[in-house]
VMD Tcl script that draws the C-alpha trace (Angstrom):
set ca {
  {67.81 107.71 63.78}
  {67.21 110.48 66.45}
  {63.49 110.71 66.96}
  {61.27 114.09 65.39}
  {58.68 113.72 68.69}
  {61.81 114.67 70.83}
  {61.68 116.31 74.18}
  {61.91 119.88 73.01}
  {58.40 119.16 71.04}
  {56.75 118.00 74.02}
  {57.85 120.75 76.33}
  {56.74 123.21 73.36}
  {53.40 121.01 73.44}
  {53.07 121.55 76.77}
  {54.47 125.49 77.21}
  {52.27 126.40 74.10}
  {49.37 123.61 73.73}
  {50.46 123.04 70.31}
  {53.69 122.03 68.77}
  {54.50 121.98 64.49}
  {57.55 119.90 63.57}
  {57.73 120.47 59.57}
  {58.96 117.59 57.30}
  {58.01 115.24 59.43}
  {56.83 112.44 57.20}
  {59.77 111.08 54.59}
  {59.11 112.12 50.89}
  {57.86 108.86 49.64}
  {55.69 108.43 52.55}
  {54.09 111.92 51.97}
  {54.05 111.87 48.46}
  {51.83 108.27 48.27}
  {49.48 109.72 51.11}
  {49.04 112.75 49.38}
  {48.34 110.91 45.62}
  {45.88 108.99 47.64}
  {44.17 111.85 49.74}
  {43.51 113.35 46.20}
  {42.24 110.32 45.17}
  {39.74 110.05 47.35}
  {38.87 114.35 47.81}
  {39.38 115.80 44.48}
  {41.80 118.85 43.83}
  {40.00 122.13 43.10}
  {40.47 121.89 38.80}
  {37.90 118.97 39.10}
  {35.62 120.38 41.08}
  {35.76 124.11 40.06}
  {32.85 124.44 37.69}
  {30.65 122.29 40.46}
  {32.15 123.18 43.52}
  {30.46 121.81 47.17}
  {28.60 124.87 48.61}
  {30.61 125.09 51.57}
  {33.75 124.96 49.37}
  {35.50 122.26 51.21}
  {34.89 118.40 51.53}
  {35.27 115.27 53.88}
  {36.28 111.53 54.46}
  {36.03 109.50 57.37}
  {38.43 106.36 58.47}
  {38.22 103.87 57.47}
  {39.73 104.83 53.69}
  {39.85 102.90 50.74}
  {43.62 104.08 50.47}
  {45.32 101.02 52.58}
  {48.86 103.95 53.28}
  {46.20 106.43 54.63}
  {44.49 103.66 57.57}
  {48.61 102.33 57.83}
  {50.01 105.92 58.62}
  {47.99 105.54 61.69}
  {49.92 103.37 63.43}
  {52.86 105.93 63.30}
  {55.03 104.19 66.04}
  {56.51 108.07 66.90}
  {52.76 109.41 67.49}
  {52.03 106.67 69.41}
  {54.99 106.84 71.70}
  {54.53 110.71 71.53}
  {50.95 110.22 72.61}
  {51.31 107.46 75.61}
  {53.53 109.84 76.93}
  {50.70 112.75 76.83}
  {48.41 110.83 78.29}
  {50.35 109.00 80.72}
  {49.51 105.53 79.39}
  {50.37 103.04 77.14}
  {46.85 102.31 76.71}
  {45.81 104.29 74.49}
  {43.02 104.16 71.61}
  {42.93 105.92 68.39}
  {40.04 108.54 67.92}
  {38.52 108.79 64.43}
  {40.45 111.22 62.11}
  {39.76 112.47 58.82}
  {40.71 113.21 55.53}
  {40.16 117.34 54.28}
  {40.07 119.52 51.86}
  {39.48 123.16 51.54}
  {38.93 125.15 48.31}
  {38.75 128.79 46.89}
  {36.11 130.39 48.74}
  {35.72 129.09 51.95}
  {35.16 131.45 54.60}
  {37.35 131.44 57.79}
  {36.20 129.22 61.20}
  {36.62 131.62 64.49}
  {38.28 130.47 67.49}
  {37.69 127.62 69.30}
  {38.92 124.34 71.39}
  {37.42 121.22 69.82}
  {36.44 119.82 73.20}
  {32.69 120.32 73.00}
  {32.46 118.07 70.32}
  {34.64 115.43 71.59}
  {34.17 114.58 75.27}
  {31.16 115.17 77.82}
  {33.07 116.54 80.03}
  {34.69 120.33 80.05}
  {37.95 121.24 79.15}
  {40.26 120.78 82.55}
  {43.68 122.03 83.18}
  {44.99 118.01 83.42}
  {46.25 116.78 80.34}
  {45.40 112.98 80.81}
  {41.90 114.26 79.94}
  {42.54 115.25 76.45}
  {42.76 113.84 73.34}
  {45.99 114.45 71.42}
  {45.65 115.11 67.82}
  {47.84 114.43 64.60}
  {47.42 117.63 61.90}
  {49.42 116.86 59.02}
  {49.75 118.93 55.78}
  {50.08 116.23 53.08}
  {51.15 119.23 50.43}
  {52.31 122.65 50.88}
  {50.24 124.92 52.31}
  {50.68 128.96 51.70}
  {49.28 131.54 54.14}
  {46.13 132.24 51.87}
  {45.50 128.72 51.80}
  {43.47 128.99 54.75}
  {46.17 127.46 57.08}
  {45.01 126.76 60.87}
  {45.50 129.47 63.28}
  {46.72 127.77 66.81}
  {47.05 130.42 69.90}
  {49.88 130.21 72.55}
  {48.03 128.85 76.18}
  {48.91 132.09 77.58}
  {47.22 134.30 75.01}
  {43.72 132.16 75.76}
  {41.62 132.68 72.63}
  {43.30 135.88 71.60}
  {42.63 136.12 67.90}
  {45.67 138.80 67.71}
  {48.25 135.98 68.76}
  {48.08 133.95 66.16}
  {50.58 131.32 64.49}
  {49.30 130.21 61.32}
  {50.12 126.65 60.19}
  {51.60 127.83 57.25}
  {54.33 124.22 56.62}
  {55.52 122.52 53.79}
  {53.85 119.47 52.44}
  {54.56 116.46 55.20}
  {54.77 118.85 58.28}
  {52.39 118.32 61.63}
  {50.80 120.14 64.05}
  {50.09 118.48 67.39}
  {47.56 119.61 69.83}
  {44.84 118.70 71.88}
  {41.15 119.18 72.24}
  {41.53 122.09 75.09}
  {44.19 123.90 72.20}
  {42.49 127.40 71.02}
  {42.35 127.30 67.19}
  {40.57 128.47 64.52}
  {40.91 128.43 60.38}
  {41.70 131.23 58.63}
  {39.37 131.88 55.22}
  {40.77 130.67 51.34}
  {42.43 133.72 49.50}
  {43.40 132.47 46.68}
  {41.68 131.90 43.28}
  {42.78 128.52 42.86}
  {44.48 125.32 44.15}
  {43.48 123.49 47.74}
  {44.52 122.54 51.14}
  {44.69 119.15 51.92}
  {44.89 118.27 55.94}
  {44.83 114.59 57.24}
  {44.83 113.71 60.70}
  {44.43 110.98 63.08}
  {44.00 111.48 67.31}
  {44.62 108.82 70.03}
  {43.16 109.36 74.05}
  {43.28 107.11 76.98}
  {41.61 103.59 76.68}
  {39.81 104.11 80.19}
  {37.72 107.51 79.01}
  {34.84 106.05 77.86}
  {33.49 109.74 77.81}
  {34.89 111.08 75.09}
  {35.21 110.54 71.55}
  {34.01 111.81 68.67}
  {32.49 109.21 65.39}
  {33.39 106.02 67.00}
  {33.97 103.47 64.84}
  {32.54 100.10 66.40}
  {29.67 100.52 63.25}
  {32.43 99.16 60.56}
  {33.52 96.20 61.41}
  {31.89 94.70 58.23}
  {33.41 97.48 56.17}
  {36.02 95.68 53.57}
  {38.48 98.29 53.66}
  {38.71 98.02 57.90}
  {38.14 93.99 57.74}
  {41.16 94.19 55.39}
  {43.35 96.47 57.42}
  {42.49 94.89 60.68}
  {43.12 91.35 59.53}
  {47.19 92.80 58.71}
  {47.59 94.05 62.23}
  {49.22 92.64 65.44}
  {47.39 91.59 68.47}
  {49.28 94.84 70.06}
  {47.89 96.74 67.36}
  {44.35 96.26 67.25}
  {44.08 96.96 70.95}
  {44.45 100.70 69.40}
  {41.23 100.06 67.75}
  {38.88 99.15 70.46}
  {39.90 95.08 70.05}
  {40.21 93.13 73.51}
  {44.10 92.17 74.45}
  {44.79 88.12 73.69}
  {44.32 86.76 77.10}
  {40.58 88.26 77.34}
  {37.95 86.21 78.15}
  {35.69 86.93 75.24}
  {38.27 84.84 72.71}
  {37.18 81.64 72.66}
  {37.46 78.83 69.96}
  {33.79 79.89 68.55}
  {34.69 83.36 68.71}
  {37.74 82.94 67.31}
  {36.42 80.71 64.45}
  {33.74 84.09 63.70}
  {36.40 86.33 63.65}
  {38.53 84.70 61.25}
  {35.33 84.68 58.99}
  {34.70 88.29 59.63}
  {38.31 89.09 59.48}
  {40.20 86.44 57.30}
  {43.97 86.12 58.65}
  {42.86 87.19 62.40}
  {44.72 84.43 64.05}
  {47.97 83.75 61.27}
  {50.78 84.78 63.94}
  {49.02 82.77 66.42}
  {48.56 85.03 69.18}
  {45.16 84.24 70.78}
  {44.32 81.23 72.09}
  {40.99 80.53 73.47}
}
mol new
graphics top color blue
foreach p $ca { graphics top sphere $p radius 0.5 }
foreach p [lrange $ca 0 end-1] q [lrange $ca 1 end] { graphics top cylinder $p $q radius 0.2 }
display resetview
């Protein structure tokens, strides 16, 4: 199957500083992430005679829904992002579940840099984090759909493109990208976003809600245990032949994480 993350997205990623390939998970895929995004952030008819006073809510990784922490490992993404950032090792940057409801007022423009690195935004793309924006159901232009600006038209509020996408569709874009949200018009319903970001292994400067707090957390114990040695490098985990593993170490993280050695992989 010819890949989605082609080179015509990547040229648009880099021309424009964002790029939106609709449909771009499979039905079933979207349609399971979606039941359990809802299940975890609650659709607008539950909430609607006590709605949160900012009129949208929040959930972090790592989520009791085992297809939402899975969909991270999106082997596309991940191939889309070593490629960005000009290395295969790469680690994934805490994403989050969202939803907005009626009322919510618009966010103005802005890069999410300041929030996610020490360091200014530079004009080298190795620097920046890449980001995963998918719209897990449809989303209408008074659904307050993000509002991503061309690189050329700087923060330009006038030069819009709203991601306006059918259910399953992604925007990519990184954390020098001008964006901003437009406000909820609508009376009722909800926009649903999930995302997930990976940057360069060797930035220790940037980052935003690291993760090393949950590694007693069942839901990441569980998904961690499932993974490959390959895989949990993603999360922060040293490769096989690192010193730390030894046959103590090994023996506590099997306890912590039961299964952590069942292909065999590490052998200190």
């Amino acid at each position: 199957m010819a890949t989605r993350l082609n080179d015509a997205v990547f040229e648009s990623l880099c021309r424009r500083g964002y790029a939106i390939v609709r449909d771009y998970l499979p039905a079933t895929q979207r349609a399971e992430m979606a039941a359990a995004l809802r299940r975890i952030l609650k659709p607008w008819d539950r909430v609607k005679d006590d709605p949160p006073a900012q009129r949208t809510d929040a959930c972090y990784f790592p989520y009791p829904e085992p297809c939402l922490n899975q969909a991270i490992l999106d082997a596309e993404a991940i191939a889309f992002a070593q490629r960005w950032l000009d290395t295969e090792d790469i680690h994934y940057r805490p994403g989050l579940g969202l939803v907005t409801y009626p009322g919510r007022e618009g966010m103005g423009m802005h890069q999410d840099n300041g929030n996610n690195s020490l360091l200014p935004p530079g004009n080298d793309r190795r620097h920046a984090q890449l980001n995963f924006w998918f719209c897990l159901e449809d989303v209408g232009p008074d659904q307050g759909p993000t509002l991503f600006v061309a690189n050329e038209d700087g923060p330009d509020s006038d030069k819009v493109e709203p991601f306006v996408a059918p259910g399953g569709s992604v925007a990519i874009f990184d954390n020098y990208t001008w964006h901003a949200a437009a406000p909820y018009r609508l009376q009722d319903g909800q926009r649903y976003i999930w995302k997930f970001a990976y940057g360069r292994a060797d930035h220790y400067w940037e980052g935003v809600l690291h993760y090393t707090q949950v590694g007693r957390d069942p839901h990441f114990c569980r998904f961690i245990a499932g993974l490959s040695a390959r895989q949990r490098q993603y999360f922060r985990f040293p490769p096989p032949d690192h010193p730390y593993y030894t046959p103590q170490t090994l023996a506590a993280l099997e306890e912590q994480y039961p299964g952590w050695n069942k292909r065999g992989e590490y052998r200190g």
